[in-house]
N, C-alpha and C positions, 0 to 999 in steps of 0.2 A: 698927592705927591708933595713932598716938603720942600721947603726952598733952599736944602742943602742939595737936592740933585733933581735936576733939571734936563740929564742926559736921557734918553731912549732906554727904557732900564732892559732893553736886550743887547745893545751895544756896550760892546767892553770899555770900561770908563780908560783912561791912557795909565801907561805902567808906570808902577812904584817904584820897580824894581829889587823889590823884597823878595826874595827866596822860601816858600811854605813849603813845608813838608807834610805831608799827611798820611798817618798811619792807619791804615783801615779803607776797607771797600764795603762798608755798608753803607745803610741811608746815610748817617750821619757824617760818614767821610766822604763819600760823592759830593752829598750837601755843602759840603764844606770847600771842598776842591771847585766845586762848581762856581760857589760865591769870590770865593777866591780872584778865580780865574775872568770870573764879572768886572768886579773891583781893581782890575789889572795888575795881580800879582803872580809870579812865575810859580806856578804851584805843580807838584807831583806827588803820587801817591804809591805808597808800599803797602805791599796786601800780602800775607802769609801762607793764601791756599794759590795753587799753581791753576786752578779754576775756580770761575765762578758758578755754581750748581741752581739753575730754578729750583729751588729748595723751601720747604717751611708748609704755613699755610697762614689763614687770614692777618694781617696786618691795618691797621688805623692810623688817617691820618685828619685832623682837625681842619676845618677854615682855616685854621694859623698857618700852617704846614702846607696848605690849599693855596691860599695866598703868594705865597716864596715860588710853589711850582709853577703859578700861573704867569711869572716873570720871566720864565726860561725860555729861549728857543733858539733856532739859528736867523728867521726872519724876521719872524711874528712872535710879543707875547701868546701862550696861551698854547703851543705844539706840542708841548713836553705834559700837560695836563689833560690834553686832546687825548695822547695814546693812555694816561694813566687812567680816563675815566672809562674807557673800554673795556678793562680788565677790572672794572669795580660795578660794586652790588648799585642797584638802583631799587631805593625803597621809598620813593615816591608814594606809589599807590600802595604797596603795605602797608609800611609804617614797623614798628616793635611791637610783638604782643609778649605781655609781660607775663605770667603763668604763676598761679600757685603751686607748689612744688606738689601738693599730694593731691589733690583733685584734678589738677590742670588746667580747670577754670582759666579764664582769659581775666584777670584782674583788668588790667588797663592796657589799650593799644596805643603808642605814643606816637605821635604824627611826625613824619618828619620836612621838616621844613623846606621851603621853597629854595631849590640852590643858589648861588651867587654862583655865576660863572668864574669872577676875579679873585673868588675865596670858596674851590670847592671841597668839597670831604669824599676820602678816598676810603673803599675799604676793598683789602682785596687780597690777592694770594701776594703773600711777601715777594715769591720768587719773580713772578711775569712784573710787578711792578720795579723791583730793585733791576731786572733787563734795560727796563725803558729810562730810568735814569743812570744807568750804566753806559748804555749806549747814546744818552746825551752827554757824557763826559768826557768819555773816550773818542766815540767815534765821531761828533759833530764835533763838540770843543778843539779833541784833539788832543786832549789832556793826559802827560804821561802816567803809566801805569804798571807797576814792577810786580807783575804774579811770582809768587813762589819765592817769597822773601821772608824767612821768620827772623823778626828781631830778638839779637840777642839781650841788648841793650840800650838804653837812650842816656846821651852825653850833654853837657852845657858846659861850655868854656864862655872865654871873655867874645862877647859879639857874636857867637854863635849857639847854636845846638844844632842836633841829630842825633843818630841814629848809627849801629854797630850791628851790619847781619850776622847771621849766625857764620857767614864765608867767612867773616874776619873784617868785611868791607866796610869802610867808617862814611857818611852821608852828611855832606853839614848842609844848613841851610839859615835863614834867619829866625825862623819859629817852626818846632814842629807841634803838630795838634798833631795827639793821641786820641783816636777814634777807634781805640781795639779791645775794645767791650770791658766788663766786669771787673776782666782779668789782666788788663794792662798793666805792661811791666814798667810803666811810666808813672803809674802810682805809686810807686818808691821814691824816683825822680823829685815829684811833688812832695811828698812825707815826710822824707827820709827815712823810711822804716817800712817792713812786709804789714801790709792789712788784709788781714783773711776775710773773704766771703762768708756770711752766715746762711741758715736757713730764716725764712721768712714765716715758718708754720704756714706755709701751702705749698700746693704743688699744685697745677693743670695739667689733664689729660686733655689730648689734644690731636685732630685728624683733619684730611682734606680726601674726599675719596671722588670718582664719579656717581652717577647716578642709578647705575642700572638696577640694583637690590632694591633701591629705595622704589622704581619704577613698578617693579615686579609685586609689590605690596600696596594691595590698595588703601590699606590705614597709612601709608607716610607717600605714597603717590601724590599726594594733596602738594605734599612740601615741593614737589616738583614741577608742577604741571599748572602754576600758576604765576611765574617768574621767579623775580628776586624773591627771598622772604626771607625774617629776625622773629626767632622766637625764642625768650629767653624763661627756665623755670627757675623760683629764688627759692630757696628752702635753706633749714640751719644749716649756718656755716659751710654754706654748698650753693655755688649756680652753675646750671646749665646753659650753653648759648650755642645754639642752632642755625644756622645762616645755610639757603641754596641761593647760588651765584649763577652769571651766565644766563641768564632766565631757567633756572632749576637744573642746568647743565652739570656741576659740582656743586657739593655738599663741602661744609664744614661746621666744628662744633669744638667748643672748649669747654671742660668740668673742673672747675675752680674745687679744691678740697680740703681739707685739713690734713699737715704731712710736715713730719720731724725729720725727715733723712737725713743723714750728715752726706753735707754737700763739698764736702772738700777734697774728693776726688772728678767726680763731674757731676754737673747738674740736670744734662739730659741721658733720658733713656729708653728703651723701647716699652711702650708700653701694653699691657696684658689684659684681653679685653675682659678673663673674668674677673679682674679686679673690679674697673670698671661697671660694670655690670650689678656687684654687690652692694656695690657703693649707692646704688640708686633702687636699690631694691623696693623699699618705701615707698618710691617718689611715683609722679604718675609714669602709667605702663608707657606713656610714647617713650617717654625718654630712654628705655631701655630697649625699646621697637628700631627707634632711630642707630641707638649706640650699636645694636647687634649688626645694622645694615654695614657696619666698617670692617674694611677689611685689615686685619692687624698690623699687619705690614707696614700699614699708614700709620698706625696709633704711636703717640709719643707721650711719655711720663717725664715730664719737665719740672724741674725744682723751682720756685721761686727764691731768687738768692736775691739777699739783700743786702745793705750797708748803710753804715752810719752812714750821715752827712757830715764830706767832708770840710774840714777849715779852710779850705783852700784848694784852687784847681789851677794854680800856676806853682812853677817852679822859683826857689828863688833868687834865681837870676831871672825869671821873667818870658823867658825865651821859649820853655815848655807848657803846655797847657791840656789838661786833658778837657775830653769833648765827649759829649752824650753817654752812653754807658757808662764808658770810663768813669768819669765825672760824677754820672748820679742817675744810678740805675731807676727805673720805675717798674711797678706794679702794672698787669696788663690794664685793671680795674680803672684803670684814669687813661685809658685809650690816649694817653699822651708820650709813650717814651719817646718816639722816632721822631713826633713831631716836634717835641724841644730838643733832639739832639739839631735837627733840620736849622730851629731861632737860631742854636749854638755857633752854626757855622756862618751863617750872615748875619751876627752881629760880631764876631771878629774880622771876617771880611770889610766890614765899614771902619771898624777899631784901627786895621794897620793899615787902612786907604788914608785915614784922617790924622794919622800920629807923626807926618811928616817927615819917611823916611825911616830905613832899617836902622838907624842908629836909638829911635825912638821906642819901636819894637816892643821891648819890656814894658814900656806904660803905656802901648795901648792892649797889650795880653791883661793889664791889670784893669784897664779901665773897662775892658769885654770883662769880667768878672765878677765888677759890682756892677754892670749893668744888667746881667743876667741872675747873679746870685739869687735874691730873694724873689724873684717869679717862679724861679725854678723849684727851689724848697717850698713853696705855696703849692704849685700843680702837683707835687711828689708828694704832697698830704691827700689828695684827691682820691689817690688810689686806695690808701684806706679809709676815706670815707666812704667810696660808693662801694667797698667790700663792704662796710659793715652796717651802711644801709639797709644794705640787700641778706648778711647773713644775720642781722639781729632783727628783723622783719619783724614790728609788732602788728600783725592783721587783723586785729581790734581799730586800729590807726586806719588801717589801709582800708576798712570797710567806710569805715566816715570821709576818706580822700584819696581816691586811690592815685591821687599824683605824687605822695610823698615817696612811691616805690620806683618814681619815672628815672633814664638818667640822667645826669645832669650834661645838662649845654649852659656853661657856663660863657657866661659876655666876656668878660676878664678875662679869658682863656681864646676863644673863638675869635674877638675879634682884635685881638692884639697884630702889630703888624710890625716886625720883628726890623726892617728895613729901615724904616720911617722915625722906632720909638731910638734907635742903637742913635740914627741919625741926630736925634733931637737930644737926647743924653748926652752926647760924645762931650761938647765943653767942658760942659758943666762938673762932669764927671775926672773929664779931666784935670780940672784945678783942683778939684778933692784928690786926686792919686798924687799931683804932682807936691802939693800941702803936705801931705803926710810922708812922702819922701824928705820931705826937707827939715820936718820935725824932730 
């Protein structure tokens, strides 16, 4: 802990009295509202769906992100990571076995490392883990929350911004963070101008089923009837990733692909297992053993949409700011999106604890910007390197070391500590914003 805070980092530090707004009720806007609400600022949240659905399936989340949640609770550090590691895979004694795509062979099994209780890694069904930080936000916190609110618009006047529902009803508050994915209509805000979503040239198929099929087969039976297990096959421009959760209780699996679709109508869709299916026709027979065991229902053809990197994630008045998606989408392949949307929101949490008051507001949205900026676009190259790691596979290579196919746990990434670093920037950072203001 740095000797910028020295408080109980489960007690609410004393209020600002700054007004956040926060749009979105995913990780990244809970995250956000949560830290907020740490840092003692009067925060609420507007969220578009009139419920929230245990929906999706596997989600990842880093030591970094492990970290943040492990500071949450109502009594005790460590409550709110207590229920999140229940509903997560434990691959202790497996480890990752990493597969050649057409034989199957086991190239290299990667170990996975002894956990830090203070910085753990989550991996697990999106929907039961966004519960458990749902209902630390709402129902422990207390922290308000407006279901069935779509925005129509987001405003910035003098000393303010908000938000315009679709009722007509205008929201002001001192900052709002946009946490409303992709497609936030708060990137105009920022811009000044419409920026289309593109295709990424991939897409995932994508499922979460129970076990029974797979139970009833004694060639994928294995996958069940020996706890958690990660098996992934790399083949061109193609991986497979297999995961049973629950000690083989649920399955799930994602098939990263090559895929042109124009995404400018939606980028999720049902997807069709014999597509699927031909797609791996090649590759070894489990793979197609496993996929068959899903029941369609489940199956989702999700576009990977991408985006430039933007110039900028504040408005310029200061006052708006987009947050994780919003801001800068990631690639599944860097198992990082959620957890920098997670840094995103406690490191403006410390930004307008430490800016001295709502009237200051605008320069600490700027100085969360460059403190974040360039970690961020670093991790968001990640995702295509360990795509194209794994899809440009030279196995001549990998016969001489088969660590070069491992993934990457990166230090720089894992063991960043998003609290501490925002804490130790904040000066510093802020004589550069307030310099360049005056220039």
């Amino acid at each position: 802990m740095t000797s910028h805070d020295t408080a109980n980092r489960v007690t609410q530090r004393p209020k600002t009295g700054i007004k956040v707004i926060v749009v979105g009720a995913g990780f990244g806007g809970l995250g956000a509202a949560i830290e907020c609400h740490r840092h003692g600022h009067n925060v609420e949240i507007y969220e578009q769906f009139d419920e929230l659905k245990s929906l999706g399936d596997i989600i990842s989340f880093g030591p970094n992100a492990g970290r943040i949640f492990h500071r949450w609770g109502v009594r005790n550090q460590g409550e709110v990571a207590d229920r999140m590691r229940s509903f997560s895979i434990d691959l202790r004694n497996y480890g990752f076995n990493i597969h050649k795509y057409d034989t199957g062979e086991i190239v290299i099994n990667q170990k996975t490392p002894e956990p830090d209780h203070t910085a753990p890694n989550f991996n697990g069904h999106r929907g039961e883990l966004h519960s458990v930080v749902y209902e630390h936000a709402t129902v422990e916190l207390g922290i308000p929350i407006h279901l069935g609110n779509k925005i129509r618009t987001y405003f910035e006047e003098d000393g303010q911004a908000g938000i315009i529902l679709e009722t007509g009803e205008k929201v002001a508050g001192d900052v709002v963070l946009a946490a409303d994915g992709v497609r936030s209509k708060a990137r105009k805000s920022v811009l000044g101008y419409d920026d289309k979503p593109k295709s990424s040239g991939y897409a995932v198929w994508r499922a979460w089923f129970t076990n029974e099929d797979m139970l009833a087969d004694p060639e994928t039976a294995q996958f069940c009837n020996n706890g958690d297990t990660f098996n992934g096959w790399i083949g061109p421009d193609m991986h497979f990733l297999f995961s049973t959760i629950k000690n083989g209780a649920d399955c799930c699996w994602v098939l990263t692909h090559p895929d042109e679709h124009d995404i400018d109508e939606s980028w999720s869709f049902p997807g069709k297992l014999p597509e699927v299916l031909d797609a791996v026709k090649t590759w070894d027979p489990m793979c197609a053993r496993i996929i068959a065991k899903t029941p369609e229902a489940r199956l989702v053809d999700w576009k990977l949409v991408y985006r430039d990197p933007l110039p900028t994630w504040t408005s310029p008045g200061g006052r708006i700011l987009l947050l994780g998606d919003a801001a800068h989408p990631f690639l599944p392949t860097s198992a990082q999106g959620a957890a920098q949307a997670v840094e995103d929101g406690v490191t403006i949490a410390v930004c307008l604890r430490r800016c001295g008051g709502k009237q200051n507001v605008p320069n600490a949205v700027r100085v969360h910007e460059r403190i974040r900026y360039e970690r961020v676009r670093e991790a968001q190259k990640t995702g295509e390197s360990t795509r194209d790691m794994w899809h440009k596979t030279d196995w001549n290579k990998v016969k001489d070391d088969p660590t070069v196919i491992q993934f990457p746990r990166l230090a720089w990434i894992f063991e960043h500590d998003a609290e501490d670093h925002a804490n130790d920037m904040y000066e510093e950072v802020a004589k550069e914003v307030a310099a360049a203001a005056a220039s």
